[in-house]
N, C-alpha and C positions, 0 to 999 in steps of 0.2 A: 333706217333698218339696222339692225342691232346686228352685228355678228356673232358667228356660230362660235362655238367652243372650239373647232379645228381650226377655223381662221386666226381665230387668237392666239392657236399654237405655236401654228403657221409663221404669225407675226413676231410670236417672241422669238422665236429661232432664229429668224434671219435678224433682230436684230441683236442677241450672242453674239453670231455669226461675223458681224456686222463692228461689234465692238472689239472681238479679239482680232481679227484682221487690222484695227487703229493701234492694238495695242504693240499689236507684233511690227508694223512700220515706225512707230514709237522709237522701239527697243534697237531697229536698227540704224534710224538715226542716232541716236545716241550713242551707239558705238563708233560710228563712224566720226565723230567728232572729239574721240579720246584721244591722246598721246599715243601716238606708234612707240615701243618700246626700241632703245637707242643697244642698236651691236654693241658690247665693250669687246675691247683688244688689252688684255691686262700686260706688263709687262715689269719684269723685275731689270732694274741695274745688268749689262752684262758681263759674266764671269773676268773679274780681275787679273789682269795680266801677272804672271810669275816675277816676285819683287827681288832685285836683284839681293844678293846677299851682305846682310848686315853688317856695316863694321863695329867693330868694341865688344866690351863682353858684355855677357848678358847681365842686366838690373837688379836690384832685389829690392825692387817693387811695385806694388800691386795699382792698377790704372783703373778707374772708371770711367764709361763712355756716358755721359747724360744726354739726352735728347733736346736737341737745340730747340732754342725759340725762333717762331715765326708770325709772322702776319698768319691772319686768317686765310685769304685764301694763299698762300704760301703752305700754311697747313693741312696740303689735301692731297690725294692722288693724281690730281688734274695735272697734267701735261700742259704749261703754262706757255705764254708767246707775247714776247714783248714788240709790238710789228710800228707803230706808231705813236712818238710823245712817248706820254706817263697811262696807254690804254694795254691793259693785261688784258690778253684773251688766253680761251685753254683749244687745245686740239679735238675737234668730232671724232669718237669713237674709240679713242685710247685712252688709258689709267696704266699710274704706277701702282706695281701691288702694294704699297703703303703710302701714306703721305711723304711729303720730300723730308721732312727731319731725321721722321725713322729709318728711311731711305741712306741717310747719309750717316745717322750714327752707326747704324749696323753696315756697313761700307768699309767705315771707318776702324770700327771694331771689329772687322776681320782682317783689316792691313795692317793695324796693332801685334794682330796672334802672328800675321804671317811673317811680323819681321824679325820675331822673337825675343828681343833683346828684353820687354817686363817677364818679371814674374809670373804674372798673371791681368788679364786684362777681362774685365765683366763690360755689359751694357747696363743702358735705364733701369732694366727690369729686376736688377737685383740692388737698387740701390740702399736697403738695410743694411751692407754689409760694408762695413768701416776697410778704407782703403786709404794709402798714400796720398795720391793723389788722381783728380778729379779735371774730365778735362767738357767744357761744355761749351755754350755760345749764343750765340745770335744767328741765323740762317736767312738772309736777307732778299736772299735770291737763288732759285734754283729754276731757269727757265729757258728758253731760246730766244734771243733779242735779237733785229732784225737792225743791222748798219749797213753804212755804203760799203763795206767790204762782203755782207751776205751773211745769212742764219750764222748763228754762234751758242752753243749751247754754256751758258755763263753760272757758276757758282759764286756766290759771295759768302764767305763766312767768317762772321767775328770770333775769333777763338779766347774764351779763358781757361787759363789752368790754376788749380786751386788744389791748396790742403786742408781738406774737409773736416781735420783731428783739430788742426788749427784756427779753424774757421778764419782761413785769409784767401788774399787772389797772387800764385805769384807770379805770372804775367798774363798776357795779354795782348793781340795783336790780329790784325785783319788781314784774309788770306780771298783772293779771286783768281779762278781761272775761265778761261774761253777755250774752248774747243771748235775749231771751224766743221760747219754741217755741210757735207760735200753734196749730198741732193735733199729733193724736196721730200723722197722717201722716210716712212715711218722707223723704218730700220737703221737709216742713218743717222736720222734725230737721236735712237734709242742711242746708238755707237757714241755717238759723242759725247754725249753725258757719261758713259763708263769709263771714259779714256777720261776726262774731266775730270770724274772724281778719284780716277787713280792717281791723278798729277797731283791732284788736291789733298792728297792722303802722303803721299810721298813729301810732301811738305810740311802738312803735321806731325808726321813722325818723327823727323829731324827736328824740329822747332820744339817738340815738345820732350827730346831726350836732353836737349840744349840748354832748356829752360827748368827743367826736373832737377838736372845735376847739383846745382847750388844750393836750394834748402834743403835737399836731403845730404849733402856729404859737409855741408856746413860752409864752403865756399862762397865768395860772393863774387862777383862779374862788374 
């Protein structure tokens, strides 16, 4: 027996009915098996302790910061952890507001301004403009490594200094500090890399007024 024309109506409705209901459990499977989007915690360096006062007088001249080199992942925002061996891991849920290079040359370049003794001291971003001298590197390590003594938040960086007019190198010299991480805390971590790179600054800056003086006043060491 042949159905009526309501039946058949009938029939295609519920199966619509029938198919958007597969499509709509579809849809939610499918979300459900996405990536949950990950909290960031961003975090800049924090504010540099007041550098004691310079001695000598002040320079005449002019310093560029270039942006050091690094590994790949060295060159990220990732909050790095050296916990076991030679295995880098990064921190859940925190970033530095720039990768570690930028991180440290602009650091850097503001321990330069505040100890006053150059003329004038630019970063990366202005590198078109002929300067004295030229201070860059290698960035080998900017992360938390885990020893029997406990978290250490460690900088490693090769430094060179260069006259760019010249195109030579005129030194050179590898600089590390450790900072001890007094808790497991986020904010600790943060703390000791600031003190870190202030030690570490406080070091270039003498090294690099030291090693400056000779090709520009014509002296040799």
């Amino acid at each position: 027996m042949n159905p009526t024309l309501g039946e058949s109506c009938f029939r295609l409705h519920l199966l619509r009915r029938f198919g958007m209901a597969v499509a709509v459990l579809l849809f939610v499977s499918a979300c459900s098996i996405l990536p949950a989007t990950e909290n960031l915690e961003i975090y800049q360096l924090p504010a540099a302790e007041p550098p004691s006062h310079s001695s000598g007088d002040s320079l005449p001249w002019t310093l560029r910061l270039a942006t050091p080199y690094s590994s790949y992942i060295t060159d990220s925002p990732r909050v790095l952890a050296l916990r076991q061996g030679n295995q880098l891991s990064s921190y859940k849920g925190i970033r530095w507001s720039d990768p570690a290079p930028v991180l440290l040359r602009n650091r850097l370049a503001a321990a330069f301004r505040a100890d006053g003794r150059f003329n004038s001291v630019s970063n990366g971003s202005s590198n078109n403009l002929a300067t004295d001298l030229e201070l860059g590197g290698d960035l080998s390590a900017f992360q938390v490594e885990y020893t029997n003594g406990g978290p250490q938040a460690t900088i490693r960086f090769y430094a060179t200094l260069s006259q760019p007019l010249r195109n030579r190198i005129v030194a050179a010299r590898g600089f590390e500090v450790s900072e001890p991480v007094q808790s497991r805390g986020t904010s600790e971590i943060i703390t000791a890399f600031g003190l870190g790179a202030d030690r570490l600054a406080a070091e270039i800056i003498d090294w690099t007024v030291q090693q400056g003086r000779a090709p520009q006043t014509g002296a040799k060491e």
